[in-house]
BALOBA-1460 file (C-alpha; in Angstrom, 3 decimals):
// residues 153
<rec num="1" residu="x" x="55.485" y="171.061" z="47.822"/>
<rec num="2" residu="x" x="52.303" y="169.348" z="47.985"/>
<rec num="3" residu="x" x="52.837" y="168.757" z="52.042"/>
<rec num="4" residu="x" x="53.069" y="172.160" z="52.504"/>
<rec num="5" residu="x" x="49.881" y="173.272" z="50.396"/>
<rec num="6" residu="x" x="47.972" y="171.055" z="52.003"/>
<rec num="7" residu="x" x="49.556" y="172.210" z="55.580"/>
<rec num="8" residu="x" x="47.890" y="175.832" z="54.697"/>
<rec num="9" residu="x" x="44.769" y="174.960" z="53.664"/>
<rec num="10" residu="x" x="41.724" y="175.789" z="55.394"/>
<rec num="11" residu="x" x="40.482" y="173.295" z="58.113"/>
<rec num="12" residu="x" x="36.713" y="173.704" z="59.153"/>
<rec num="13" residu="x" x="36.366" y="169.921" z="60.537"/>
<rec num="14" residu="x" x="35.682" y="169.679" z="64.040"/>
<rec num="15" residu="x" x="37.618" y="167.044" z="65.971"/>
<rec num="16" residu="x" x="35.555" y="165.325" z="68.174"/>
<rec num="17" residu="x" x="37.516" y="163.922" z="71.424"/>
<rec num="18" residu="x" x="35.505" y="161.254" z="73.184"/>
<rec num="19" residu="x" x="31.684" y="161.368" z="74.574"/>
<rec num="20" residu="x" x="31.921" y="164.934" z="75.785"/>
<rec num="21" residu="x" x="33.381" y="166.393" z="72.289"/>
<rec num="22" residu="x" x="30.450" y="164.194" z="70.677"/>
<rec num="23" residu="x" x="28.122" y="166.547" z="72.992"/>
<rec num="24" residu="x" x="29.665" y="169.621" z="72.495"/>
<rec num="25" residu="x" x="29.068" y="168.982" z="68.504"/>
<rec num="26" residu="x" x="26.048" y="168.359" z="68.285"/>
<rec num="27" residu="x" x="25.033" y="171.063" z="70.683"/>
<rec num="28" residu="x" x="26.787" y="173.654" z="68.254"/>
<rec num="29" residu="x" x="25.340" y="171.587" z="65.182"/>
<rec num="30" residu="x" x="22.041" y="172.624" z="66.521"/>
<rec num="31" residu="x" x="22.663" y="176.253" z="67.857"/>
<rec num="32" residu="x" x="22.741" y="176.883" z="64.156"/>
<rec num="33" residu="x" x="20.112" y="174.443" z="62.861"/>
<rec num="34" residu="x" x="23.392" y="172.713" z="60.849"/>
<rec num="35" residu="x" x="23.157" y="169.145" z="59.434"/>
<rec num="36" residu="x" x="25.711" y="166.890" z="61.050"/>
<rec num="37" residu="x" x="27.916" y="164.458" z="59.724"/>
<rec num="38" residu="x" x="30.703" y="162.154" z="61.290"/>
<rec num="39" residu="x" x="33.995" y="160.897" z="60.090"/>
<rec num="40" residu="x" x="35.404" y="157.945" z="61.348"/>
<rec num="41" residu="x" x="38.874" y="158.082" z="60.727"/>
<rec num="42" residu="x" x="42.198" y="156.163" z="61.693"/>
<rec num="43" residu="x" x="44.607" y="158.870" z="59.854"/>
<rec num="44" residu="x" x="46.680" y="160.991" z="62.325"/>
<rec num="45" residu="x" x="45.993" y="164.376" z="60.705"/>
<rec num="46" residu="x" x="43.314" y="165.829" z="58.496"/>
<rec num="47" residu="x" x="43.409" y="164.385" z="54.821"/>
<rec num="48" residu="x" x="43.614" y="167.520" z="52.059"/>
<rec num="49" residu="x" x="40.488" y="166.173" z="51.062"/>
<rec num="50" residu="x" x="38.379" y="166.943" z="54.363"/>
<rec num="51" residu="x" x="39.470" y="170.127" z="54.180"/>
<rec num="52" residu="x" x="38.627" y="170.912" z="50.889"/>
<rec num="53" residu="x" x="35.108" y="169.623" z="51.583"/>
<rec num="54" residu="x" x="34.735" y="171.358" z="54.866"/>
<rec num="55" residu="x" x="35.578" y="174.780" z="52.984"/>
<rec num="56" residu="x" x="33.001" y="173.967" z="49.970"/>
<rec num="57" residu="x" x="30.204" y="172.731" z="53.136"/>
<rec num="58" residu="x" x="30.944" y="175.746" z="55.383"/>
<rec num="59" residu="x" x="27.844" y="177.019" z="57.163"/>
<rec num="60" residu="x" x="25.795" y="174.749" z="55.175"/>
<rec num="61" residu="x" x="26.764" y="171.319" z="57.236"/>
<rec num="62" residu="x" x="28.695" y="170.552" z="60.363"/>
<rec num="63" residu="x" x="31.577" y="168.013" z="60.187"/>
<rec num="64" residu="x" x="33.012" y="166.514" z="63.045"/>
<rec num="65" residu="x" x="36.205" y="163.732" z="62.547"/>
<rec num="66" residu="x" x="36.433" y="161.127" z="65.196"/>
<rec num="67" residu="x" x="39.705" y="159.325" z="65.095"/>
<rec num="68" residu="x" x="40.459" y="156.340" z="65.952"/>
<rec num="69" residu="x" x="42.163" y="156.905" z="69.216"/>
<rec num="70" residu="x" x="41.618" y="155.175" z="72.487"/>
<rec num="71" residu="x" x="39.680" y="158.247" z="74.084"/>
<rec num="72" residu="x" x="37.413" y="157.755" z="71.228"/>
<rec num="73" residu="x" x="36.031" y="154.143" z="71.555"/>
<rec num="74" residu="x" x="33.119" y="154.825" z="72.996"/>
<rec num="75" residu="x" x="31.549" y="156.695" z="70.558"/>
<rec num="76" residu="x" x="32.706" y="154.457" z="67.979"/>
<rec num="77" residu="x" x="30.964" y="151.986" z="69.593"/>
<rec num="78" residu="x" x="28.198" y="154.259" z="69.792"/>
<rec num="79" residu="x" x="27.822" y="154.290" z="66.201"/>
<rec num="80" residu="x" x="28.844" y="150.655" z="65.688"/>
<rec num="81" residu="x" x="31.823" y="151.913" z="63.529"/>
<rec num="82" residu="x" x="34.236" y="148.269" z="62.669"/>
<rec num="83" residu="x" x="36.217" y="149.785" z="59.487"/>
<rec num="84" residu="x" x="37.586" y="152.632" z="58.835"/>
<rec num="85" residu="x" x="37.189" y="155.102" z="57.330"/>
<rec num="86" residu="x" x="33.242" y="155.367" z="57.689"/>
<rec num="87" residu="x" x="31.087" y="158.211" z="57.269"/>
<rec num="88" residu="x" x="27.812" y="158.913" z="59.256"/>
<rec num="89" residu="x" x="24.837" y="161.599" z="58.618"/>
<rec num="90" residu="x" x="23.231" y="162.261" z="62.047"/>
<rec num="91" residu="x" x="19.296" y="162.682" z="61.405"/>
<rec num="92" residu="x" x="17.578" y="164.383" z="64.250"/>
<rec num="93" residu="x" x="15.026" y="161.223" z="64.024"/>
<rec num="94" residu="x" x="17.886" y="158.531" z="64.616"/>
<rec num="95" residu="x" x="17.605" y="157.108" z="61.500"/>
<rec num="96" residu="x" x="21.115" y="157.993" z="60.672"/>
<rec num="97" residu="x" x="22.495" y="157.519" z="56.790"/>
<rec num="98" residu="x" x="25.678" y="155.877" z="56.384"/>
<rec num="99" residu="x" x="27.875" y="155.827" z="53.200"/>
<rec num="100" residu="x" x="28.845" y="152.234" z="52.571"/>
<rec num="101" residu="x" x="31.470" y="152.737" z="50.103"/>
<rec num="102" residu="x" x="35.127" y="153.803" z="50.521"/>
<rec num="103" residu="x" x="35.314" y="157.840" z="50.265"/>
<rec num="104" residu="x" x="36.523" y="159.626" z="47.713"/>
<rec num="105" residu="x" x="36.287" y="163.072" z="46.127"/>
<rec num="106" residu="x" x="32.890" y="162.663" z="44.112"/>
<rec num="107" residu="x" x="31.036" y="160.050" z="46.995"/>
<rec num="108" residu="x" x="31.716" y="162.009" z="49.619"/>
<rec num="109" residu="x" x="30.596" y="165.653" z="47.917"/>
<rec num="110" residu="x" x="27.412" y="163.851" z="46.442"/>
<rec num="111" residu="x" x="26.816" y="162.769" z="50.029"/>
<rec num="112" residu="x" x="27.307" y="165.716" z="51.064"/>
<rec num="113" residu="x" x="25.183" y="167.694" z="48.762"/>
<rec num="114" residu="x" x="22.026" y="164.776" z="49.510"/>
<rec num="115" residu="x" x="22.457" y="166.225" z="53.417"/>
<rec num="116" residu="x" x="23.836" y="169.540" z="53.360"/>
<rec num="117" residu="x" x="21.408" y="173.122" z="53.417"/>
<rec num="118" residu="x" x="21.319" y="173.820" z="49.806"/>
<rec num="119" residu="x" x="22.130" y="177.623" z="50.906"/>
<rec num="120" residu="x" x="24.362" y="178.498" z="54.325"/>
<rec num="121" residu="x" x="22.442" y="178.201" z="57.530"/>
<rec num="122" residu="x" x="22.019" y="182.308" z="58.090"/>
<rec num="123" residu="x" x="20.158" y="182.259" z="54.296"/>
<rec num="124" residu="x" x="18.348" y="179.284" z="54.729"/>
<rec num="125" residu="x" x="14.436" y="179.765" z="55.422"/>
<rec num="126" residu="x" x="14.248" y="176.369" z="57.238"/>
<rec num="127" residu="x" x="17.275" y="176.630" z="59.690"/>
<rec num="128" residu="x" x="16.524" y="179.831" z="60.842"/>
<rec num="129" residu="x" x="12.457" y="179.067" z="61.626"/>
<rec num="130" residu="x" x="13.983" y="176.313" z="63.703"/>
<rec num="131" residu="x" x="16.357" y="178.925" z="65.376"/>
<rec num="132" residu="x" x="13.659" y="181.151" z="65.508"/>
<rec num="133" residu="x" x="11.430" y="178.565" z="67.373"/>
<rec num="134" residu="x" x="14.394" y="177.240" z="69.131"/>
<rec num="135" residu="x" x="15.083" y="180.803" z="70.395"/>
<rec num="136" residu="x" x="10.907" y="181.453" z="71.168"/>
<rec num="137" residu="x" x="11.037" y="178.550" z="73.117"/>
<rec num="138" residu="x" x="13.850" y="179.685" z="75.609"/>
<rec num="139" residu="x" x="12.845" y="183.275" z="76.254"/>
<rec num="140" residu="x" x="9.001" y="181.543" z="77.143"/>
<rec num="141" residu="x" x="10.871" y="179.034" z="79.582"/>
<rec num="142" residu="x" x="12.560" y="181.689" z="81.354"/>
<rec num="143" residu="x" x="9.408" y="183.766" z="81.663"/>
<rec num="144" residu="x" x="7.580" y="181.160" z="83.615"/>
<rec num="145" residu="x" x="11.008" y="180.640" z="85.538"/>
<rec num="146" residu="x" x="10.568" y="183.928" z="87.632"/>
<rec num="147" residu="x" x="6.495" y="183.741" z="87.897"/>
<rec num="148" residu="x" x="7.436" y="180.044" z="89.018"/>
<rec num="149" residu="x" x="9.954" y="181.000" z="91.777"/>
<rec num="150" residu="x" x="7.528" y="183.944" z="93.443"/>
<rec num="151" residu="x" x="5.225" y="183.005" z="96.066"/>
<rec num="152" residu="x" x="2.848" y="185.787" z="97.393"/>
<rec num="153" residu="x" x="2.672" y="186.020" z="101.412"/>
């Protein structure tokens, strides 16, 4: 019974698949101005409780699970990862925050709740003034790229 509850319930992890999935994460992360946080994990499937936390951190962080699979060594050497499991914030300075202790239930929600938007991305006043300038800066770079490319005879 409990195999097949936790079979149905909601995933909204993102599996990350070597260097390229790593890119492709963080470039959605910041599309929507989400908070991003890595699991290093040597389990096979999903636990119930990664799920459970990616439903209650929906839209408000972005987490990606890297197992520990041979297409994924290089970004866990990346992050220096040596035991599993290990869980990494990814701070747009580099000055990442890893939790140190083994994760459970209550660690990894109070981590979460230290790094997650307190309100989903598309309510927050923060993430969307850096969409907004995010967005600002794009249409002005494709502005000058026309005026750039025309030369006058």
């Amino acid at each position: 019974m409990h195999e097949f509850a936790s079979s149905r319930m909601p995933n909204f992890i993102q599996k990350i698949s070597g260097e390229q999935g790593l890119q492709k994460f963080i470039a959605k992360a910041d599309k929507y101005a989400l908070p991003k946080v890595l699991i290093f994990s040597k389990q096979t499937s999903t636990s119930p409780i990664l799920k459970a936390l990616s439903t209650e951190f929906r839209r408000r962080a972005f987490i990606g699970e890297v197992r520990g699979a041979k297409n994924n060594q290089a970004v866990i050497k990346q992050f220096g990862v040596e035991k599993f499991p290990k869980v990494i914030y990814l701070n747009d300075d580099g000055d990442n925050a890893i939790m140190e202790k083994k994760p459970s239930w209550n660690r990894l929600n109070n981590f979460m709740h230290d790094h997650a938007l307190e309100k989903p991305y598309f309510e927050d006043e923060g993430a969307l003034a850096k969409i907004a300038a995010r967005e600002a800066a794009e249409a002005a770079q494709k502005a000058e790229e026309p005026a750039a490319g025309k030369e006058e005879l």
